[in-house]
MARZASE-148741 format. One record per residue: y, x, z of N, C-alpha, C in turn; residue in one letter. Coordinates in steps of 0.02 Angstrom, whole numbers, padded with zeros to 5 digits, always signed. Each point is the difference from the previous one (the first is absolute). Layout:
# residues N
YXZYXZYXZa;...
//
This chain:
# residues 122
-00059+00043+00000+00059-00043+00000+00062+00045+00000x;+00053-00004-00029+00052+00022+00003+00055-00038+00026x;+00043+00054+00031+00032-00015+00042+00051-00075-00035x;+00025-00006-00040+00031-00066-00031-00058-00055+00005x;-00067+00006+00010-00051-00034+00003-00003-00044+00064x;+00018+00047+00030-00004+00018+00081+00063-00059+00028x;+00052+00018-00042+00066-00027+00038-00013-00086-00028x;-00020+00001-00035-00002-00079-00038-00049-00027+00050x;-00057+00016+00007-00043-00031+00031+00036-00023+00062x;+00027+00065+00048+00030-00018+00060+00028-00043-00012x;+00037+00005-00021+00077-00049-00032-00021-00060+00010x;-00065-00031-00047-00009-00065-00002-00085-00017+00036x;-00002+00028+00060-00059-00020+00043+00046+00007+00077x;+00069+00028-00007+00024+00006+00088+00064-00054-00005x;-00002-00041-00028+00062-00065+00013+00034-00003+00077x;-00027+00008+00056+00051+00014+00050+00040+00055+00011x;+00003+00062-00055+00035+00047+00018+00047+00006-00078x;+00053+00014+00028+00086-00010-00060-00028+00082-00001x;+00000-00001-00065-00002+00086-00009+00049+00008-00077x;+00033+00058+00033+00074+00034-00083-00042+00051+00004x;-00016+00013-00069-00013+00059-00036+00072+00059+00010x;-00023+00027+00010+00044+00075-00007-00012+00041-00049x;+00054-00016-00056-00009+00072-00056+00056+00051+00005x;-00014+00045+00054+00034+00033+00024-00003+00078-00015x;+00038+00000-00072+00011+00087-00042+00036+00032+00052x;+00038-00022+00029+00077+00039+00016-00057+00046+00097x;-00012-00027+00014-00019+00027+00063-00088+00002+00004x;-00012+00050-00034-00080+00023-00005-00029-00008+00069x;-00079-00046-00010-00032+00012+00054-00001-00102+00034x;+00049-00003-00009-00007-00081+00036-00033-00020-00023x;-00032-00062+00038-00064-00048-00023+00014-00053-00041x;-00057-00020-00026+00006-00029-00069+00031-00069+00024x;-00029-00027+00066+00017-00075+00006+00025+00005+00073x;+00054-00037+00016+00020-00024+00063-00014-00075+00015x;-00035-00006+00056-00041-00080+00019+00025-00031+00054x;+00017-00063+00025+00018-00041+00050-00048-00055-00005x;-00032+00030+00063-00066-00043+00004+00043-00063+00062x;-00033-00039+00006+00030-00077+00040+00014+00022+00065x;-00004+00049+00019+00029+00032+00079+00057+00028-00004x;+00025+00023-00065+00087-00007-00025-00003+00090+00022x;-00040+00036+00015-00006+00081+00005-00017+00028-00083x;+00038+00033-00024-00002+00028-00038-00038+00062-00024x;-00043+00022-00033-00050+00048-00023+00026+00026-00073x;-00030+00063+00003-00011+00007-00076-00085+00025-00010x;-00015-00012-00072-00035+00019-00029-00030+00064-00045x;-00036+00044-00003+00021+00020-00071-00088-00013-00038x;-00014+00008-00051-00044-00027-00042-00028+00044-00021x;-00098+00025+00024-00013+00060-00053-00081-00015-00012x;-00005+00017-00061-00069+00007-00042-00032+00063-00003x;-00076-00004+00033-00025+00059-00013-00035-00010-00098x;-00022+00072-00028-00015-00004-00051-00092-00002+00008x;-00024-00035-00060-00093+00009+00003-00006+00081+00026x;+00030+00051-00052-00001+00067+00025-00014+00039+00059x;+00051-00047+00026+00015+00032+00081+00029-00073+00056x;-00070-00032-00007+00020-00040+00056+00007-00026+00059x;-00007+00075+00034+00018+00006+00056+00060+00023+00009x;+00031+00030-00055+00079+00019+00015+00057-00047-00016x;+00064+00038+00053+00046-00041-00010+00061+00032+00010x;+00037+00005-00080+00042+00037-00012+00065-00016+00034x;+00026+00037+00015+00088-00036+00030+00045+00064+00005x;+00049-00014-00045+00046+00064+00002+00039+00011+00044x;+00006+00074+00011+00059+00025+00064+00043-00061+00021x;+00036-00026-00048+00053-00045+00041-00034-00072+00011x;-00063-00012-00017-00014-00075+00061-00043+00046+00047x;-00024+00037+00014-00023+00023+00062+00064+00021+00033x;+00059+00026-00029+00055+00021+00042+00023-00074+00032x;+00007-00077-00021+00015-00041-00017-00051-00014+00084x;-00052-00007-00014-00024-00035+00032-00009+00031+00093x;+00007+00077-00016-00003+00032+00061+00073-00022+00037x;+00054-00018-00043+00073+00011+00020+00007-00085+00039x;-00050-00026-00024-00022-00102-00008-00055-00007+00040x;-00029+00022+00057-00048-00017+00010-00042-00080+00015x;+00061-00030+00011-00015-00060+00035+00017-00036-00063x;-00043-00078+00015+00016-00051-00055-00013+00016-00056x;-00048+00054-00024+00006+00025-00057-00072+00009-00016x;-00026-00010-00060-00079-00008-00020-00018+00035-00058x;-00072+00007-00031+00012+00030-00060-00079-00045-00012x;+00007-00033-00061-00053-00053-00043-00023+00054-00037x;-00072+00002+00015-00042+00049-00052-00045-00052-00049x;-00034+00002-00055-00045-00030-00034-00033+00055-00029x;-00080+00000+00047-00036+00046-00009-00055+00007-00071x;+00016+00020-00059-00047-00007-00041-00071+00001+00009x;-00029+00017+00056-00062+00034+00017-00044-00075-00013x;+00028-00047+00051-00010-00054+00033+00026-00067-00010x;+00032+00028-00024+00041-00072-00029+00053-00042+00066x;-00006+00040+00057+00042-00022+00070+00056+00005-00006x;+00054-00014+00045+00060+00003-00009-00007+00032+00079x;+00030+00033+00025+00026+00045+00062+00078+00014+00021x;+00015-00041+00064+00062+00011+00024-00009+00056+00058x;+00052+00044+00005+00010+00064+00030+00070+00004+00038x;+00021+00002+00049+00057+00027+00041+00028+00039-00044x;+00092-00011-00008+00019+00063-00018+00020+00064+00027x;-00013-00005+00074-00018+00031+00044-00039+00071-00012x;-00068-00027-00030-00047+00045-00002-00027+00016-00077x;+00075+00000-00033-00016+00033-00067-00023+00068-00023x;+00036+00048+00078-00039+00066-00023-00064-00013+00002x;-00048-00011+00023-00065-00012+00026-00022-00057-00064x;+00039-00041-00041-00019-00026-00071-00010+00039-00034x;+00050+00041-00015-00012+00047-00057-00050+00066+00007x;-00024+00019+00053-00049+00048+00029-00075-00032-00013x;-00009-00061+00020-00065-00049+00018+00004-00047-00052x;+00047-00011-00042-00010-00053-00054-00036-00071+00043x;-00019-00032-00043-00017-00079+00005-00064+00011+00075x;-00033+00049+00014-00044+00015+00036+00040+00003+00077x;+00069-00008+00008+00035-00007+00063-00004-00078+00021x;+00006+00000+00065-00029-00100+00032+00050-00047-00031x;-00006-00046-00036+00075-00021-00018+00004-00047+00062x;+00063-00038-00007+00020-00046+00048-00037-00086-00014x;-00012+00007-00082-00038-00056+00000-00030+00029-00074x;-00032-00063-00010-00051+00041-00060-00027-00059-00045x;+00012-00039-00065+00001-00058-00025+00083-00009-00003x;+00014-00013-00069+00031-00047-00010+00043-00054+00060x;-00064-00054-00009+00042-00047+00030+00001+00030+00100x;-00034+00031+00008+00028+00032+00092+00058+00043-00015x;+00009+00036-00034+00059+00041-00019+00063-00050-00003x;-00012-00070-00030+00061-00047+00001+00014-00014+00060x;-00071-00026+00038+00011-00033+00061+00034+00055+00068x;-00021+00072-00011+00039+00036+00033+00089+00024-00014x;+00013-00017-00061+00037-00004-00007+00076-00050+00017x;-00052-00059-00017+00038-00056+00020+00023+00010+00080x;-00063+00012+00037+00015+00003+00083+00056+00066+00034x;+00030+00022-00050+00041+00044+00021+00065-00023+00017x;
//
């Protein structure tokens, strides 16, 4: 699945959460989507696809790991693991430890639709 794959699906399976896309050239590194789930706390997102190749990895350049270390809180990173066909939510917290351990790190939820429902409860 690719990541535009990824965002559509969310998009139209999480109806309680208002989410703006962020196409954000000017300040490298921010996440793809900012979400207001019904508890009115604000999150961001960012969106990543492993490849058949390598699908345990998960690429993220200097500035969303700078991004997310500088963000720890409220902040998530959506993987879609080619391996498996799962979808995996991750703290952005513990992105160094994403990009070291790939998809093989504990996510916070794991499916699709638990990934919404943890989301929503934020």
């Amino acid at each position: 699945m690719l990541e535009r794959q990824l965002w559509k699906k969310l998009k139209n399976e999480s109806k309680n959460i208002s989410w703006t896309r962020l196409e954000n050239w000017a300040l490298f590194g921010t996440p793809d989507l900012l979400g207001y789930p019904p508890s009115g706390n604000f999150f961001t997102l960012e969106l990543k696809a492993t490849t058949p190749k390598k699908p345990y990895l998960v690429r993220c350049s200097p500035h969303q790991i700078s991004f997310h270390i500088k963000h720890p809180r409220n902040s998530y990173i959506l993987v879609a693991c080619a391996l498996d066909k799962l979808v995996r939510l991750y703290p952005g917290s513990r992105i160094l430890e994403l990009v070291k351990l790939g998809t093989k790190l504990e996510p916070l939820a794991c499916g699709l639709a638990s990934c919404i429902r943890k989301l929503e409860s934020l």
